[in-house]
C-alpha positions in Angstrom: 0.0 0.0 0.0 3.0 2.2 0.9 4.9 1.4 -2.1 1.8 2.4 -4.9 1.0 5.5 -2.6 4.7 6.6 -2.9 3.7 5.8 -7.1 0.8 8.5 -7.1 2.1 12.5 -8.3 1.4 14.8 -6.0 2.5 19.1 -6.4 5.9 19.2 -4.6 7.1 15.5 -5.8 5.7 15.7 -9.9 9.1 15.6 -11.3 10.1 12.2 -9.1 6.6 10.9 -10.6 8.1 11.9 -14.4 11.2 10.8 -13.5 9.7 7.2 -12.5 7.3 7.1 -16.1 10.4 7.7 -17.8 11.9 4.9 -16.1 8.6 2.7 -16.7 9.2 3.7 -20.4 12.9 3.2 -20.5 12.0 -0.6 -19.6 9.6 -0.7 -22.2 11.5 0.5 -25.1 14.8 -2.1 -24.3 11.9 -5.0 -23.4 10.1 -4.1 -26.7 13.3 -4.0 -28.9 15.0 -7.5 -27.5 11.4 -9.2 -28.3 11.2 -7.6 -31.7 14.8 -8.6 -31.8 14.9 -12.1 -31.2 11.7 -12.7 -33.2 13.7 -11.5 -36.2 16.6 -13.2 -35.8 15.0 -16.6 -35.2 12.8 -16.4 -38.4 16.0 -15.6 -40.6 17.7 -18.8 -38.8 14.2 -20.9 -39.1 13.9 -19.5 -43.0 17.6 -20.0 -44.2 17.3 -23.9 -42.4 13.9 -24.7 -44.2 15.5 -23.3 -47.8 18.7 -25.2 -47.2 16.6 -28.3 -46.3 14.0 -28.3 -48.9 16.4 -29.4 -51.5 19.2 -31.3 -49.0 19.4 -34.1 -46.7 18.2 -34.0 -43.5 19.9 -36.8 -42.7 22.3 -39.1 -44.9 23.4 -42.7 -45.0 26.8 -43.1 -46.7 28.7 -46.2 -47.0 32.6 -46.4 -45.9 33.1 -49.1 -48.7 32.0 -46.8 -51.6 28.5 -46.8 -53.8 25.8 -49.2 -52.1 24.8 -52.2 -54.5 21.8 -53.5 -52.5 20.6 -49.9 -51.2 16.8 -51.2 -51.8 17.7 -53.7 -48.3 19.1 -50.5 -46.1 15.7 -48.2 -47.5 13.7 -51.0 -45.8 15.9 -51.0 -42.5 16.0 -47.3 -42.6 12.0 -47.3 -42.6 11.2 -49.2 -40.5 13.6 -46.5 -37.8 11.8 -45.1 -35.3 11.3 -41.2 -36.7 11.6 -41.8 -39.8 9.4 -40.5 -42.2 10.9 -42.0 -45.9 14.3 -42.3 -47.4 15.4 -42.0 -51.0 18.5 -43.3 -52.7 21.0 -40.8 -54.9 23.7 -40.2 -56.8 25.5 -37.8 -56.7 28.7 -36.5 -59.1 30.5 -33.2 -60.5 31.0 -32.2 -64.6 30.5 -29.1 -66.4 27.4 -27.9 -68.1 27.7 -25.6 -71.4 25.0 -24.7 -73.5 24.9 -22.1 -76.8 25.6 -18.9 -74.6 27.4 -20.3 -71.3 29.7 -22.8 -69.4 29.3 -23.7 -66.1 30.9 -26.1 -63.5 28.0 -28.2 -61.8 27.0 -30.9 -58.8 24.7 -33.4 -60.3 22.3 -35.0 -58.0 20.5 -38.1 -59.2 17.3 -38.6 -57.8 14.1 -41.0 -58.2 11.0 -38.6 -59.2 8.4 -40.6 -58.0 9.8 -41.0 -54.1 7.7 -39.4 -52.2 10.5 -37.5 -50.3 12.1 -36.6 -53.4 8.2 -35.4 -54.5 7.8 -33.0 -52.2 10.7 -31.2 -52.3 10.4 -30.7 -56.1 6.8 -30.0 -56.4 7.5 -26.9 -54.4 9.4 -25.7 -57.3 8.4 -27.0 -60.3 5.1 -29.2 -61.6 4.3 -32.8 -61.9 5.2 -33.2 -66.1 9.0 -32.1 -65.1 9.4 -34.5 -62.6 7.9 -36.9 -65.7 10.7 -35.3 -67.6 13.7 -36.5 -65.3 11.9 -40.6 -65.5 13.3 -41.1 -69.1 16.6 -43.7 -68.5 19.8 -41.8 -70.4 20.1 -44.1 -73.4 24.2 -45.2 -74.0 26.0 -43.3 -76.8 22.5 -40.9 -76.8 22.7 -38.4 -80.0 20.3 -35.5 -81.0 18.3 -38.2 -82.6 16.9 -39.5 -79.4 15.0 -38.3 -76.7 16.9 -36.5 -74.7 16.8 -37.0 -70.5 15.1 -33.7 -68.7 17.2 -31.7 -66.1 15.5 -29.5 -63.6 18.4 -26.5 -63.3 18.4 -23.7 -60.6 17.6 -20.6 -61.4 20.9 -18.8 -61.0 22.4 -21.3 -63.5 19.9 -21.2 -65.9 20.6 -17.3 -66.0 24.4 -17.8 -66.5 23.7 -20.4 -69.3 21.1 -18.2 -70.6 18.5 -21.6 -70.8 15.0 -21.7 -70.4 12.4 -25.1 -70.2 13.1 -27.2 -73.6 16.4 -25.3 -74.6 19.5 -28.6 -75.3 22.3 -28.7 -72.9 25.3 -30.7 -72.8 27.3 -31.8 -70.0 31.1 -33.3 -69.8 31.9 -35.4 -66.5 35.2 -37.0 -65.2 34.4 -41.0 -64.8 36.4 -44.0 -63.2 35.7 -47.2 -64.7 37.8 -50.4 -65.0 39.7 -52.6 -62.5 43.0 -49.8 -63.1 40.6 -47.6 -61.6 41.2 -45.2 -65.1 39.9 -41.8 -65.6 37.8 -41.3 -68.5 35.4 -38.4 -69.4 31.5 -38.7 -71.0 29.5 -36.4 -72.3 25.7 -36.5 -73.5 23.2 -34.1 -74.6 20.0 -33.1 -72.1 16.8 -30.9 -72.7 16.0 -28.5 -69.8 12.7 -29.6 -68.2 12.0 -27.0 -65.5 13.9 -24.3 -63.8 13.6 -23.9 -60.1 14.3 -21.3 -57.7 15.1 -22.5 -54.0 16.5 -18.9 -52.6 19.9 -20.5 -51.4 22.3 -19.2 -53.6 24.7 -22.4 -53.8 21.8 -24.6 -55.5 20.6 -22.2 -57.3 23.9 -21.8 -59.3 25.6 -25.0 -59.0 23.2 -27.9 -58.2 21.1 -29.9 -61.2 18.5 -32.5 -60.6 18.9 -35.8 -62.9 16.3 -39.1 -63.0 18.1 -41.9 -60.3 18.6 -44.1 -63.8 19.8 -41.6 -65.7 22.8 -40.5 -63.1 23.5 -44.5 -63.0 24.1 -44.8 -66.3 25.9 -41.5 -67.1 28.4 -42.0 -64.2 29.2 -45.4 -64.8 27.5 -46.5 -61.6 24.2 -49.2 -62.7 22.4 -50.6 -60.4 24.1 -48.2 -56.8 23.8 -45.7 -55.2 26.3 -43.3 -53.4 23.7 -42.6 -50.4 20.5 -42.6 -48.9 19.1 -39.5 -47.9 16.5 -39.9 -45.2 13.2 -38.1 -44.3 12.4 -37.0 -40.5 8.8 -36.8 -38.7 10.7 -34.2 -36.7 13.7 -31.8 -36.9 13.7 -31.6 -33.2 14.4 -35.4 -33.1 17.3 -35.3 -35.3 20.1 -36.4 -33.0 17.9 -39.5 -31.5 17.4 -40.5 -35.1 20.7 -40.2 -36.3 22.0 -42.1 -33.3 19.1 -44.8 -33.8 20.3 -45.4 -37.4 23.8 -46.0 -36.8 23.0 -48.8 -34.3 20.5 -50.3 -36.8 23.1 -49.9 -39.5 26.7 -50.6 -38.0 30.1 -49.7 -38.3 29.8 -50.2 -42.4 27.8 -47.0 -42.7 28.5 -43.4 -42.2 25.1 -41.6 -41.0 25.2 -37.6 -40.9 23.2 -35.0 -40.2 21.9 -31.4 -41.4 23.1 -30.0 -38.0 27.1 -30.9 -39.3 26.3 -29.8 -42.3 24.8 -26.8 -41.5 27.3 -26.1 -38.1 28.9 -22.7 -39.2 25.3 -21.3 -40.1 23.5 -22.4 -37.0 26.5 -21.3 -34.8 26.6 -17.9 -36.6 22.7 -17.1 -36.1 23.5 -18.3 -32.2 26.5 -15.7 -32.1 24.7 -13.0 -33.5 21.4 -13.7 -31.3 23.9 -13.6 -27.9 25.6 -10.5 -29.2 21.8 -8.5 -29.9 20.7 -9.8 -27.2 23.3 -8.6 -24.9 23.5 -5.0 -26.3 19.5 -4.7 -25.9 19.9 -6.1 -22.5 21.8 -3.4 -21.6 19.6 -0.6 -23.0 17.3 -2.3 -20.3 20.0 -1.8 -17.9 20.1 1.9 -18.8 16.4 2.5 -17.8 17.2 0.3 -14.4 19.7 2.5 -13.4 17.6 5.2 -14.4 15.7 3.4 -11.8 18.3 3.5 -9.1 18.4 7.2 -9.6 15.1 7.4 -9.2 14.5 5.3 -6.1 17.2 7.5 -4.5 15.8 10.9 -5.3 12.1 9.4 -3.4 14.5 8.2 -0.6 16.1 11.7 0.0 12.4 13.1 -0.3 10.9 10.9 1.8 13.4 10.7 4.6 11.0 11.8 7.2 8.0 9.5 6.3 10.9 6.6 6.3 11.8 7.9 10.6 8.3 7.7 11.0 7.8 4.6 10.1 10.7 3.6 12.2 9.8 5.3 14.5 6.5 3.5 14.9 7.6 0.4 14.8 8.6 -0.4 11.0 11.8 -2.9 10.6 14.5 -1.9 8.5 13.4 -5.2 6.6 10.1 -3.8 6.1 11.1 -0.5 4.7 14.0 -1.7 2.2 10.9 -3.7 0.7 8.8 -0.7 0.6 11.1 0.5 -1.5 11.8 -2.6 -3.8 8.1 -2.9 -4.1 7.9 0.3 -5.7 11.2 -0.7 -8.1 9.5 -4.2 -8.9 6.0 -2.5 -9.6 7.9 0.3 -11.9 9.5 -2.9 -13.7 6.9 -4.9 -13.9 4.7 -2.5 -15.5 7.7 -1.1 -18.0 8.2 -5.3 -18.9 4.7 -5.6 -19.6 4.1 -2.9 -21.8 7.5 -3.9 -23.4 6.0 -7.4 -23.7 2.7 -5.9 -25.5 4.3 -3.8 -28.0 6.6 -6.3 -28.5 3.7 -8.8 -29.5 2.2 -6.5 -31.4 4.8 -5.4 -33.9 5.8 -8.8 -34.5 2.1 -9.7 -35.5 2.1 -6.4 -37.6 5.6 -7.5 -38.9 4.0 -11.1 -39.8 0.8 -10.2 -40.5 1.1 -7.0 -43.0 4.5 -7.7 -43.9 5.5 -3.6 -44.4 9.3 -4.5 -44.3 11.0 -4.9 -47.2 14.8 -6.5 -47.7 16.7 -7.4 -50.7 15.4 -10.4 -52.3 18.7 -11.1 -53.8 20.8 -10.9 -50.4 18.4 -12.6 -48.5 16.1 -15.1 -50.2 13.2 -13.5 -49.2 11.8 -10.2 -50.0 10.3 -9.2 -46.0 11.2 -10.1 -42.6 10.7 -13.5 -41.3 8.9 -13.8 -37.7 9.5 -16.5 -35.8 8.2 -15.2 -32.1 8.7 -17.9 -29.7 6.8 -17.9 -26.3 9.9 -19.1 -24.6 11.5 -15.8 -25.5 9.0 -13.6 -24.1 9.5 -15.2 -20.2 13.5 -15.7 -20.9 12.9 -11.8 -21.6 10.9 -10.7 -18.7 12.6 -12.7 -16.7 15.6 -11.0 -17.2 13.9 -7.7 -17.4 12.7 -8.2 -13.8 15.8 -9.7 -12.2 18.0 -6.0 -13.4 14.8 -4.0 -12.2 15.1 -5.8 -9.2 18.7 -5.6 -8.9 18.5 -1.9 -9.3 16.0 -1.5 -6.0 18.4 -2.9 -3.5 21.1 -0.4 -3.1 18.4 2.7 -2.6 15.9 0.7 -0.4 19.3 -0.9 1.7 20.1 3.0 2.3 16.4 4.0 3.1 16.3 1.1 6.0 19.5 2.9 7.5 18.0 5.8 8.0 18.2 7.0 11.8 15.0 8.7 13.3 16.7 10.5 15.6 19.1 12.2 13.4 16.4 12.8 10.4 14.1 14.6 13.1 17.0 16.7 14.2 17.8 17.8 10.6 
């Protein structure tokens, strides 16, 4: 009752009440900002992980022995995993790419277009008759008189080749064949079925998609496959998956993950989230020791209230938390307005989408929102424990206060 009396404005004390809404305010603005903040920053991590996942592994099964022969046996074991929500054999090899107007160095990926997994991360992109397209096996010693095989190309590439849907490509790739283990090169002609644009710039303008029998045959490798790339249920269960797997599997098989591919990335966005969130945390420790200041100008003024109190009867425990009462309440109040605004102008930021970024830079042309709850107590939490840390100098020096002394002065 003390503490919210000492709140109210009253003639001689207005400027300690100002003093204590700017305070309230100064709380709100750093609470507000670190919300905003860390709503931004995990919707640029959650965005850049779901484009670098749509077209990679989440997780992959490699073998130490080279290309796997019988990869349709591990797809069953791989199934039936715990987590697992389908798996897809590929192969996967380098060449260069030319066409009329351009030459480019490429990664071919070799995929099968009617695997589910491998469905829906192309139909994203592109439309059921391209994923037809890449279906066609690469006839040997193919010429311009046969069909040729479809490639879906990125759309970076695509631009440097200066291709578009039906235009003739032809790619050159290094290939080891024979028991000498001798390097050869082949080269075959290819029609450009769809172009596709993923927003991460490394697919875009190096990676090509090629039918699973068409890379077989082209590479030298019939009937294998270099990996398995596996489906999840759940990104969160990535590490119990990938550890389940490599007991079902055994020592023969190297399983992987997107979190080591992915490492410098994720550990970049958590940098930059500590390093934000540490300078915003201390524009809310500005306002708390805006809020020492203040505590201790309405200890000075209220000196002789404080020796009547103790001279009534009050502890010195009871005054100090008069006093951090009043600091708390000023907190509290500055946290949840912080809290408010914050929610708001991420739902505006989500919702109406009224900031723009460079498409080019980023992959996407507004800011991604990604407001978890967690962040909003991990924030007030934080806000409340400096507010509060702020209160107990003043209130410590209030509860010292003699009555004797103050009554004499």
């Amino acid at each position: 009752m003390i503490a919210l009396r000492y709140l109210r404005a009253r003639r001689k004390d207005a400027f300690i009440s100002i003093t204590t809404l700017f305070t309230a305010v100064g709380v709100m603005i750093g609470v507000a900002a670190l919300v905003v903040m860390l709503a931004v920053m995990s919707g640029f991590e959650t965005n850049l992980r779901q484009r670098m996942l749509s077209l990679s592994p989440q997780v992959q099964v490699q073998s130490f022995s080279g290309a796997i022969a019988d990869y349709g046996a591990i797809q069953g074991r791989i199934d039936r995993t715990a987590g697992v929500a389908g798996s897809d054999p590929f192969i996967v090899g380098q060449g260069l790419i030319s066409s009329a107007h351009g030459l480019s160095g490429i990664v071919v990926r070799g995929v099968e277009p009617r695997n589910p997994v491998i469905a829906a991360q192309l139909q994203r992109y592109v439309g059921a008759a391209a994923l037809r397209a890449l279906e066609r096996s690469y006839p040997a010693g193919a010429g311009a008189a046969h069909p040729l095989s479809g490639l879906l190309l990125g759309a970076a590439l695509a631009d440097k080749l200066k291709v578009k849907p039906g235009d003739p490509v032809r790619i050159v790739a290094p290939i080891i064949s024979g028991p000498n283990a001798q390097l050869s090169t082949r080269s075959a002609d290819f029609r450009v079925a769809a172009v596709f644009d993923s927003g991460v710039q490394f697919i875009d303008s190096e990676v090509i998609f090629m039918g699973l029998g068409t890379a077989q045959d082209f590479f030298g490798r019939p009937g294998k496959a270099d990996g398995i790339e596996v489906k999840l249920h759940n990104l969160d269960a990535t590490t119990a998956v990938t550890s389940a797997l490599r007991g079902a599997l055994g020592h023969k098989f190297r399983v992987s993950n997107w979190m080591e591919y992915d490492q410098a990335a994720s550990a970049g966005f958590a940098m930059l989230k500590r390093v934000y969130a540490l300078v915003l945390l201390l524009l809310i420790g500005v306002a708390a020791f805006n809020l020492i200041a203040t505590l201790i100008m309405v200890v000075m003024e209220k000196r002789k209230d404080i020796a009547v109190l103790l001279a009534m009867g009050a502890t010195p425990a009871e005054v100090r938390r008069i006093f951090q009462l009043k600091g708390i309440i000023v907190g509290a109040a500055g946290t949840a307005m912080g809290l408010g605004i914050g929610t708001l102008t991420c739902f505006a930021l989500s919702r109406y989408q009224f900031i723009h970024i460079p498409r080019k830079i980023y992959g996407i042309s507004t800011l991604p929102i990604d407001a978890e709850p967690l962040s909003f107590v991990l924030v007030a939490v934080a806000s409340m424990v400096l507010c509060y840390l702020a209160t107990i100098y003043p209130a410590r020096q209030a509860s010292r206060e003699t009555p004797v002394e103050v009554f004499r002065s």
